[in-house]
MARBA-3410 file (N, C-alpha, C, O; in Angstrom, 1 decimal):
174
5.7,15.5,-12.4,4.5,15.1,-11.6,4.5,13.6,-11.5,4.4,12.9,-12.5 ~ 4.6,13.1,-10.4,4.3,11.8,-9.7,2.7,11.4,-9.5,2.0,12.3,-8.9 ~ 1.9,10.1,-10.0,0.9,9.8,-9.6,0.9,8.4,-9.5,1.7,7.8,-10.2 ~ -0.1,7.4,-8.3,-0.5,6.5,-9.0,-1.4,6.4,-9.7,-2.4,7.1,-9.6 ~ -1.3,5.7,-10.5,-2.9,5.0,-11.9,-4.0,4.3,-11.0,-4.0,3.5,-10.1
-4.6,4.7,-11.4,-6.0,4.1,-11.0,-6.3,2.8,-11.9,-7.5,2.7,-12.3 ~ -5.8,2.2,-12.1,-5.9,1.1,-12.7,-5.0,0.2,-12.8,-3.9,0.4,-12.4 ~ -5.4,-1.4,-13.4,-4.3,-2.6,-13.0,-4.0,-2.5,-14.2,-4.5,-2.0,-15.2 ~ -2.7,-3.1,-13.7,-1.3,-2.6,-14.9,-1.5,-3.6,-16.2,-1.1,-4.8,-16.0 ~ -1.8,-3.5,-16.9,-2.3,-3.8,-18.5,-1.3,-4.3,-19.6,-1.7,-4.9,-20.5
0.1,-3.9,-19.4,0.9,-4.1,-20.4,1.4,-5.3,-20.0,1.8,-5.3,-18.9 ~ 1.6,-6.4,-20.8,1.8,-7.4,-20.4,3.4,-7.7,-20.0,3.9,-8.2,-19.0 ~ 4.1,-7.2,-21.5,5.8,-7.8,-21.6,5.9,-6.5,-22.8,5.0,-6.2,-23.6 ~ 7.1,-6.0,-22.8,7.9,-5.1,-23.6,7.3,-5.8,-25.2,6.3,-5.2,-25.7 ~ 7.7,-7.0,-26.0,6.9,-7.5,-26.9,5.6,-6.5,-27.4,5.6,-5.8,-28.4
4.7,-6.8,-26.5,3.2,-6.2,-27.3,2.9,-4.4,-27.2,1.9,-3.7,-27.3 ~ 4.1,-4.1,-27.1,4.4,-2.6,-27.3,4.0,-2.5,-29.2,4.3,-3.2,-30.1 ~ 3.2,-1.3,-29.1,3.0,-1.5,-30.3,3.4,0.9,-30.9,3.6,1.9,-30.2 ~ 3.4,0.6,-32.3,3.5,1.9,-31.9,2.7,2.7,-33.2,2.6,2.2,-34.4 ~ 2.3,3.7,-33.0,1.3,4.4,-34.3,1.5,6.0,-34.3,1.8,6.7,-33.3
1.3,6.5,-35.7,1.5,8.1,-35.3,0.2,8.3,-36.0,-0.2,7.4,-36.8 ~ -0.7,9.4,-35.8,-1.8,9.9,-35.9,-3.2,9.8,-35.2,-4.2,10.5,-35.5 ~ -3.2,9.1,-34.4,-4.3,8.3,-33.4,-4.9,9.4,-33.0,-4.2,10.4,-32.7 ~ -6.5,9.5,-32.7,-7.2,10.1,-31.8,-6.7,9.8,-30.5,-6.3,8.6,-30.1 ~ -6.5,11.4,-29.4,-6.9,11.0,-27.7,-7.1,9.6,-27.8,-7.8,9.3,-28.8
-6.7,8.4,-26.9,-7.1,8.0,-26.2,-7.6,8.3,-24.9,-7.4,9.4,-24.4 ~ -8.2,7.3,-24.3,-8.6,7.6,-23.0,-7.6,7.9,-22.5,-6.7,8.0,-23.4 ~ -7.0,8.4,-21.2,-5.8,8.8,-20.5,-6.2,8.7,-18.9,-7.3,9.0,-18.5 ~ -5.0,8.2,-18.1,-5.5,8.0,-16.6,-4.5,9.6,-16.2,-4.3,9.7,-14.9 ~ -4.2,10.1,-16.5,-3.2,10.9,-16.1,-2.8,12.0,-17.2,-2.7,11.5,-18.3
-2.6,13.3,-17.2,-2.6,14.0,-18.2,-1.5,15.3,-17.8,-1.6,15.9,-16.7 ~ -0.7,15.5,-18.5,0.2,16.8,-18.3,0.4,17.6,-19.6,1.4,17.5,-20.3 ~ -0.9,18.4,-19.8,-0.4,20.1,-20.3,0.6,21.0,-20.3,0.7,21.7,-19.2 ~ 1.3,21.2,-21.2,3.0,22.3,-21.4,2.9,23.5,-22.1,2.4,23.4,-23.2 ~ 3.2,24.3,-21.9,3.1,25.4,-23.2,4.5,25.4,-23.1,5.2,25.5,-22.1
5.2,25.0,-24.7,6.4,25.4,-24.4,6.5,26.5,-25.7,5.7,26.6,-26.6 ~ 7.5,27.3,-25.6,7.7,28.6,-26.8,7.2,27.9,-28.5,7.9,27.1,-29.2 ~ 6.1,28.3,-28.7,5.6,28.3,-29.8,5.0,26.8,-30.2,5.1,26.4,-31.3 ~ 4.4,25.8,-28.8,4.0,25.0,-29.1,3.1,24.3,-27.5,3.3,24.7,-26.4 ~ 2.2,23.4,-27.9,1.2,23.1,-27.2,1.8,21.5,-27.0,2.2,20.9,-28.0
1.9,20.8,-25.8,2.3,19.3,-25.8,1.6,18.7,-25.0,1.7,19.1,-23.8 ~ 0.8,17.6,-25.0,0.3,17.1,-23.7,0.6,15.6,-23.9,0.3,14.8,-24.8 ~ 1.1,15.5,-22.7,1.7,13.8,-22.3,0.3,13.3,-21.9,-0.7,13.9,-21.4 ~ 0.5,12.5,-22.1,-0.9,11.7,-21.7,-0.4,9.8,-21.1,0.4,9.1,-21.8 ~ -0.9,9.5,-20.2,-0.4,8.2,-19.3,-1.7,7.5,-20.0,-2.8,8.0,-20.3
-1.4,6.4,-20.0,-3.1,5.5,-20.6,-3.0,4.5,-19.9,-2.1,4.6,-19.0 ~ -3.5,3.5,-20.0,-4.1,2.1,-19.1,-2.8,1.5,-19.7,-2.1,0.9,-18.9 ~ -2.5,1.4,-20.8,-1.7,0.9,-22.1,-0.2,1.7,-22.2,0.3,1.8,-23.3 ~ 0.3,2.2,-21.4,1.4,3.4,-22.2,0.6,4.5,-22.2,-0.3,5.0,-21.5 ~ 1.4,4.8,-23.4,1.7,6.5,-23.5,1.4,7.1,-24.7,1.5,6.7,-25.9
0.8,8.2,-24.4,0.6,9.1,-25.7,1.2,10.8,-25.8,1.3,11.4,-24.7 ~ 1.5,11.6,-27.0,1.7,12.6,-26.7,0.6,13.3,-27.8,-0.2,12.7,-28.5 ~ 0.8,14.5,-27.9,0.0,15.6,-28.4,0.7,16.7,-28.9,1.3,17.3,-28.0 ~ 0.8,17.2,-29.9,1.5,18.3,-30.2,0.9,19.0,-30.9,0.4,18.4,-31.9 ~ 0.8,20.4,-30.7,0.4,21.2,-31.8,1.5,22.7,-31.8,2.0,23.5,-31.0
1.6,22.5,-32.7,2.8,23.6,-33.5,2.6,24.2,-34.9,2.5,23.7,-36.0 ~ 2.5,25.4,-34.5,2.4,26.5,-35.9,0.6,26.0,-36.6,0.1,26.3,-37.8 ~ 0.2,25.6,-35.9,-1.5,25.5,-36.7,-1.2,24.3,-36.7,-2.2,23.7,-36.1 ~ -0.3,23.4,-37.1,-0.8,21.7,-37.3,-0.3,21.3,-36.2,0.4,21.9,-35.5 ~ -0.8,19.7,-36.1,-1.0,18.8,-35.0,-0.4,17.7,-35.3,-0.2,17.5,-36.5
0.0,16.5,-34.4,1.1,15.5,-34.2,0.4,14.3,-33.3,-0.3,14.8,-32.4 ~ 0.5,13.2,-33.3,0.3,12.4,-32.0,0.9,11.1,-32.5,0.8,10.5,-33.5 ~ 1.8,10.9,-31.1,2.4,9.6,-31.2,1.7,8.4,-29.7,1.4,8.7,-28.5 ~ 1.7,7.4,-30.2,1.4,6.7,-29.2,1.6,4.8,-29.6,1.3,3.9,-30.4 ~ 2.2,5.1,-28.1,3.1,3.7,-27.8,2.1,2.7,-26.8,1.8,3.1,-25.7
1.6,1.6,-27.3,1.1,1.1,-26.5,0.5,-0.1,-26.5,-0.4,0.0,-27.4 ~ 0.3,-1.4,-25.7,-0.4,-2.2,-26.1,-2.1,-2.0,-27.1,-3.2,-1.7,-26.7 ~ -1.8,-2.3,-28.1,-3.3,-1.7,-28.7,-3.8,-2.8,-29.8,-3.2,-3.1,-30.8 ~ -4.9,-3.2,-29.3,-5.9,-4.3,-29.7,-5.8,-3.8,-31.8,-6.2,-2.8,-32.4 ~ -5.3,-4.9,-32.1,-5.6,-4.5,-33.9,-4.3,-4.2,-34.4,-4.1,-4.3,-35.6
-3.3,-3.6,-33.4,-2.0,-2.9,-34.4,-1.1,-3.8,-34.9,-0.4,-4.7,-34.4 ~ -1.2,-3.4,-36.0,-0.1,-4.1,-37.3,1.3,-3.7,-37.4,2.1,-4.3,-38.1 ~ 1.6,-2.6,-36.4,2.9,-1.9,-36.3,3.9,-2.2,-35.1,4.0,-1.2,-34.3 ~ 4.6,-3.2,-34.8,5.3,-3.6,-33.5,6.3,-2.3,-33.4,6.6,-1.5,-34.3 ~ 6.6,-2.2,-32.0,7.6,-1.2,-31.5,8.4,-1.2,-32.3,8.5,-2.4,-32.6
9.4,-0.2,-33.1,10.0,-0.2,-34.0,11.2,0.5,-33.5,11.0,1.7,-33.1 ~ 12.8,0.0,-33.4,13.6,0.7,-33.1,13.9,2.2,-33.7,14.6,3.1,-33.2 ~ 13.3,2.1,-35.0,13.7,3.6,-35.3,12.7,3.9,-36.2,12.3,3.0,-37.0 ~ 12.0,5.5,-36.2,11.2,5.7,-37.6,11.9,7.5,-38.1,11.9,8.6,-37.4 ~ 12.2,7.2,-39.3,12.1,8.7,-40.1,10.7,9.0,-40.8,10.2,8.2,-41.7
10.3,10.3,-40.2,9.4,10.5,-41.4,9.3,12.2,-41.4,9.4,13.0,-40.5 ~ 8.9,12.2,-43.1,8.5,13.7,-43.1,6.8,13.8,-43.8,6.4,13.3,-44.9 ~ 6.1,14.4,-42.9,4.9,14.2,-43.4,4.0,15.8,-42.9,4.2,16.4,-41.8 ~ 3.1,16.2,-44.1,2.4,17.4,-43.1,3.1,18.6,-42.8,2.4,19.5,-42.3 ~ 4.8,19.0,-43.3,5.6,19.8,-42.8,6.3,19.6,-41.7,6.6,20.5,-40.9
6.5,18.5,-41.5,6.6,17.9,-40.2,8.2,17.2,-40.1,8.7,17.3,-41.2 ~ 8.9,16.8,-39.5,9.9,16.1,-39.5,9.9,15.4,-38.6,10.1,16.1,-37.6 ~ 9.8,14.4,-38.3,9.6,13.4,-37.1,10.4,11.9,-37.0,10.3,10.9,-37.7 ~ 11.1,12.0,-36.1,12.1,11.1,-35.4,12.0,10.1,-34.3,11.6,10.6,-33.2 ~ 12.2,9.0,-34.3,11.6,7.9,-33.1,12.4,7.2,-32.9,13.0,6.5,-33.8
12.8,7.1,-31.6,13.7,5.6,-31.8,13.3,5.0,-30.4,12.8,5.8,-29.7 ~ 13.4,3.9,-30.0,12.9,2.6,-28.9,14.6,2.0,-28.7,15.5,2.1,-29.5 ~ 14.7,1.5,-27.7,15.4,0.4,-26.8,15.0,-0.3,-26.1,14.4,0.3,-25.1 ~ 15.0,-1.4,-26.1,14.6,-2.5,-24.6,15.9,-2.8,-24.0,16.8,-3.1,-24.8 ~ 16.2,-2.8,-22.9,16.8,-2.9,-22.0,16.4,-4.1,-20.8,15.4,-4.1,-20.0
17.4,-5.2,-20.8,16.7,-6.2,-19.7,17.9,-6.2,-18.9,19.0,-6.5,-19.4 ~ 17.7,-5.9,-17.4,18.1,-5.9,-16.4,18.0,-7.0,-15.4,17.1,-7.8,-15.6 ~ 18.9,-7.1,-14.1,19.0,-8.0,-13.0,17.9,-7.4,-11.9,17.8,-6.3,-11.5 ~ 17.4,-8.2,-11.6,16.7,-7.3,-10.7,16.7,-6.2,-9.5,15.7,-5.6,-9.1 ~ 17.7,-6.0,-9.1,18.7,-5.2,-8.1,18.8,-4.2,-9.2,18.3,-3.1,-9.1
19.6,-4.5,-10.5,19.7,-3.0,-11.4,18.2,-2.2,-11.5,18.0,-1.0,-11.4 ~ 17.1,-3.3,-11.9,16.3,-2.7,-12.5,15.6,-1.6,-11.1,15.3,-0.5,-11.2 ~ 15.6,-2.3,-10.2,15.1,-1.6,-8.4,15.7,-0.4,-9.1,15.1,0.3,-9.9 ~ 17.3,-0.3,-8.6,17.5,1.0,-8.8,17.7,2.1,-9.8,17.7,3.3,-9.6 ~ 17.6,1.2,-11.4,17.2,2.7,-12.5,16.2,3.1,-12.4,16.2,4.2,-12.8
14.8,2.7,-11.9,13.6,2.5,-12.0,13.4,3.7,-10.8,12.4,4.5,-10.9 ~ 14.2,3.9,-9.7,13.9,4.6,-8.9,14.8,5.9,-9.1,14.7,6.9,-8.4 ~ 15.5,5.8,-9.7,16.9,7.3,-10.7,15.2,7.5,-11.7,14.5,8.4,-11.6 ~ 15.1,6.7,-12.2,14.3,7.4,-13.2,12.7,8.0,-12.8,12.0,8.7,-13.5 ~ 12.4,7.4,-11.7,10.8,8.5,-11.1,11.2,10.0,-10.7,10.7,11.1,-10.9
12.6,9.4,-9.6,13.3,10.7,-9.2,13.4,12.2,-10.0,13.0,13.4,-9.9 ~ 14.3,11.2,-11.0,14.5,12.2,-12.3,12.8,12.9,-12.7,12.6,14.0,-12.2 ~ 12.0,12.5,-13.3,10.4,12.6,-13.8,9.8,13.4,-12.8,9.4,14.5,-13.1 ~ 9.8,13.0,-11.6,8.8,13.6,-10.3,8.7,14.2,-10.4,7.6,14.6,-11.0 ~ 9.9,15.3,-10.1,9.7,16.5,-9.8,10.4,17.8,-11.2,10.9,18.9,-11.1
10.0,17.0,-12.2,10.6,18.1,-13.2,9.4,18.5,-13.6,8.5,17.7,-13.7 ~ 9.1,20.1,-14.1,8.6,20.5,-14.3,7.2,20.4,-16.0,6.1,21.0,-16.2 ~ 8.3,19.3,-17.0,7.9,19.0,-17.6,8.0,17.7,-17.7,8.5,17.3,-18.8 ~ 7.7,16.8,-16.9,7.6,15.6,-16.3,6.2,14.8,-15.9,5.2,15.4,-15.5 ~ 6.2,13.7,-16.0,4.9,13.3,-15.9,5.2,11.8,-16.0,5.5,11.4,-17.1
5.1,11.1,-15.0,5.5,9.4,-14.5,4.1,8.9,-13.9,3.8,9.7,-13.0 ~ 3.4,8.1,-14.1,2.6,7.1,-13.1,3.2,5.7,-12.8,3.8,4.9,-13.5 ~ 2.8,5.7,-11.3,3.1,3.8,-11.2,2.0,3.1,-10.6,1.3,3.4,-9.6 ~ 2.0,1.9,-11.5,0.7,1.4,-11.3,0.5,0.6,-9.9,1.5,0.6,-9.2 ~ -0.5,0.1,-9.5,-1.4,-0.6,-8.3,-0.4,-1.7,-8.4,-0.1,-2.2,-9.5
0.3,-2.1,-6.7,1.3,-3.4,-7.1,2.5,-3.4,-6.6,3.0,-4.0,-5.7 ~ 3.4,-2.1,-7.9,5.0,-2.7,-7.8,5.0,-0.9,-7.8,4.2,-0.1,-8.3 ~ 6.3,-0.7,-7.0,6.5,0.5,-7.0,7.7,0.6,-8.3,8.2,1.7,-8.4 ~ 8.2,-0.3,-9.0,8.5,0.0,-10.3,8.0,-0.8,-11.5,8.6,-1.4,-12.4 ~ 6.9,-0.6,-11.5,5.7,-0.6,-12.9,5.1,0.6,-12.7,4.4,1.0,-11.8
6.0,1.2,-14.1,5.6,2.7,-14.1,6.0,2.8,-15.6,6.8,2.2,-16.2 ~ 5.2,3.9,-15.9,5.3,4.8,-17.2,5.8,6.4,-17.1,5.1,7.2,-16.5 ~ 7.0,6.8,-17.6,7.2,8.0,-17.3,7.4,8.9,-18.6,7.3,8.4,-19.7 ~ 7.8,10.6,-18.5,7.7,10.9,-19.6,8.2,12.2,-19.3,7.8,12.7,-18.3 ~ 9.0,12.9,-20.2,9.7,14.2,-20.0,9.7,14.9,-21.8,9.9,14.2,-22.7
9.6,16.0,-22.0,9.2,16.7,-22.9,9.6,18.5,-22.8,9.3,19.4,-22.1 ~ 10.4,18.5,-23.8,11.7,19.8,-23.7,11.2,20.4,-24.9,10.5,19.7,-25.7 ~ 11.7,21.8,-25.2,12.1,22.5,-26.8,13.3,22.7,-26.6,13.8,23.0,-25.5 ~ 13.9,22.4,-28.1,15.6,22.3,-27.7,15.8,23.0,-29.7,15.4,22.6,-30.8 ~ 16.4,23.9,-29.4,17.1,23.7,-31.3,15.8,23.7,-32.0,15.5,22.9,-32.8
15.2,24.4,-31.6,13.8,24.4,-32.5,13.1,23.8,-32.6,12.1,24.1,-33.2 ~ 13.3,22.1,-31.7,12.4,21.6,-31.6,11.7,20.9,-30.8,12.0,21.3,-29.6 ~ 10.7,19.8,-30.9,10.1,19.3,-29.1,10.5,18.0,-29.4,10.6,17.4,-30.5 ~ 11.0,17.7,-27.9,11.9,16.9,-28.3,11.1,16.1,-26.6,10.9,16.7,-25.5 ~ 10.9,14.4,-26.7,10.4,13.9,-25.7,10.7,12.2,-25.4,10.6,11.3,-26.2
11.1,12.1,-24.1,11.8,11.2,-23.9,10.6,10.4,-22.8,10.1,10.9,-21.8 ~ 10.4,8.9,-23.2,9.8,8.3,-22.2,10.1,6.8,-21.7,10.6,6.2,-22.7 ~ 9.9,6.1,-20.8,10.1,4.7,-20.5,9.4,4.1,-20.0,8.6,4.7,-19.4 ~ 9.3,2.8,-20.1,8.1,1.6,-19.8,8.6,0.8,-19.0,9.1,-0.2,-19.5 ~ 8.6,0.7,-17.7,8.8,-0.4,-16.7,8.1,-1.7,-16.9,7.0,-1.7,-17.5
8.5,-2.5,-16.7,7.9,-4.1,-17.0,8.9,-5.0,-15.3,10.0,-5.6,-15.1 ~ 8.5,-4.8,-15.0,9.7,-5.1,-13.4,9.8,-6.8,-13.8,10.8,-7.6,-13.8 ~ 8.3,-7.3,-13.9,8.3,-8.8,-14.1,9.3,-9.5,-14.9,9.5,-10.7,-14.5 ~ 9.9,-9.1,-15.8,10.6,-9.6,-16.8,12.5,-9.0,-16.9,13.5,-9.4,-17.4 ~ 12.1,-7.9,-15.9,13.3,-6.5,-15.5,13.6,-6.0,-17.3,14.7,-6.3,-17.7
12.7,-5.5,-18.0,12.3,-4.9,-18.9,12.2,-3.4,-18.8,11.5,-2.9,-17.9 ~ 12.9,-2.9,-19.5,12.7,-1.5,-19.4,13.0,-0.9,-21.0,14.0,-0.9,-21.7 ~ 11.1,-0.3,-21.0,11.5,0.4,-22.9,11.7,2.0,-22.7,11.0,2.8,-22.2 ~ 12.8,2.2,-23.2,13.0,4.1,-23.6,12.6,3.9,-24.7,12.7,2.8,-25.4 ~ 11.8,5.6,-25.1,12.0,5.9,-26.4,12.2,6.9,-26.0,12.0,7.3,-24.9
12.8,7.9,-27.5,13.0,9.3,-27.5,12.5,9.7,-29.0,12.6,8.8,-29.9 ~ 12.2,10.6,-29.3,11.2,11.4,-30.2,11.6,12.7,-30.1,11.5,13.4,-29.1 ~ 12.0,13.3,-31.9,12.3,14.7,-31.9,10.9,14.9,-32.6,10.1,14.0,-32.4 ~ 10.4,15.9,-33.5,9.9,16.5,-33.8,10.1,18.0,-33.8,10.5,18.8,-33.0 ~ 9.5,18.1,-35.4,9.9,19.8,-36.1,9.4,20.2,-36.8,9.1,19.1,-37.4
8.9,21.0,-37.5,8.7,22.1,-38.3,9.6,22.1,-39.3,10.6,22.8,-39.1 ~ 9.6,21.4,-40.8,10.0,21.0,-41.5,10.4,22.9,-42.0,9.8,23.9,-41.8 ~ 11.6,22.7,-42.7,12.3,24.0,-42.6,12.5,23.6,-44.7,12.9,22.6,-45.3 ~ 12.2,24.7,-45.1,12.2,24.2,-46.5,13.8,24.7,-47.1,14.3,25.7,-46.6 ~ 14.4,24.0,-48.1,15.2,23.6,-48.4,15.9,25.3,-49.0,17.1,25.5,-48.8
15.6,25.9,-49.4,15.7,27.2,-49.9,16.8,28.0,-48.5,18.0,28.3,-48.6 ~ 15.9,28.1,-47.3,15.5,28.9,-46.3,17.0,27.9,-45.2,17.7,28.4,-44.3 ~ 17.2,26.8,-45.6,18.1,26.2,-45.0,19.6,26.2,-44.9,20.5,25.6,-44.3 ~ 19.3,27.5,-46.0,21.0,27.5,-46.4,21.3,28.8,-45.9,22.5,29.2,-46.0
END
């Protein structure tokens, strides 16, 4: 799903990307609900980036990337954690581009987003590549979700990708 945001584009530079796991909803300009096999996910688009939502097997998950007033946690190229029964995986890239490359990944990657079923891209008021996009699968047991942060001003572009799982106890593993 393709939208624009109803709002002026807020993130300043790849830099003030910030990132947190457990956060209440934030507000959201844009929202995409998934049922995927044995789990609940909602991408959520914000003024700021991005948030996700997960609930699997009774417990719940939220990751969110985004400029956020107070965070002590800069974008972090990679996080392991096991918390809650949880197994949770993060990793970030910045990518700086020419301007001519960034036109055209930027427009491969709404493409890509638009029209997938578990897809969910906004581009803000302005530049038709200042956009936040986001795609979200079950794969191997688990949910697994990929998103990127256009910054055109700077030809900045942040991926992250994020697995998440259902921590499988050590016994049962073998």
């Amino acid at each position: 799903m393709l939208t624009t945001l109803n709002t002026s584009y807020t993130d300043t530079c790849a830099a003030d990307l910030a990132w947190a796991m457990g956060r209440e909803p934030l507000p959201a300009l844009a929202t995409l609900d998934l049922e995927l096999p044995g789990a609940t996910v909602q991408l959520r688009l914000l003024g700021a980036s991005h948030q996700v939502l997960l609930e699997e097997e009774g417990r719940g998950c939220s990751e969110t990337v985004a400029c956020m007033t107070g965070s002590s946690t800069p974008l972090p190229l990679g996080v392991t954690k096991r918390a809650g029964g949880w197994e949770y995986e993060f990793a970030a890239h910045v990518e700086t581009l020419s301007h001519h490359s960034f036109a055209g990944r930027a427009q491969e990657l709404l493409a890509l987003v638009a029209d997938h079923p578990h897809g969910l891209a906004g581009v803000f008021p302005g530049s038709p590549h200042a956009f936040t996009a986001m795609l979200a699968r079950r794969h191997e047991g688990q949910i697994h979700w990929r998103t990127w942060h256009a910054y055109p001003q700077d030809g900045q572009l942040v991926a992250t990708r994020t697995r998440v799982g259902v921590r499988v106890p050590a016994a049962a593993a073998l």
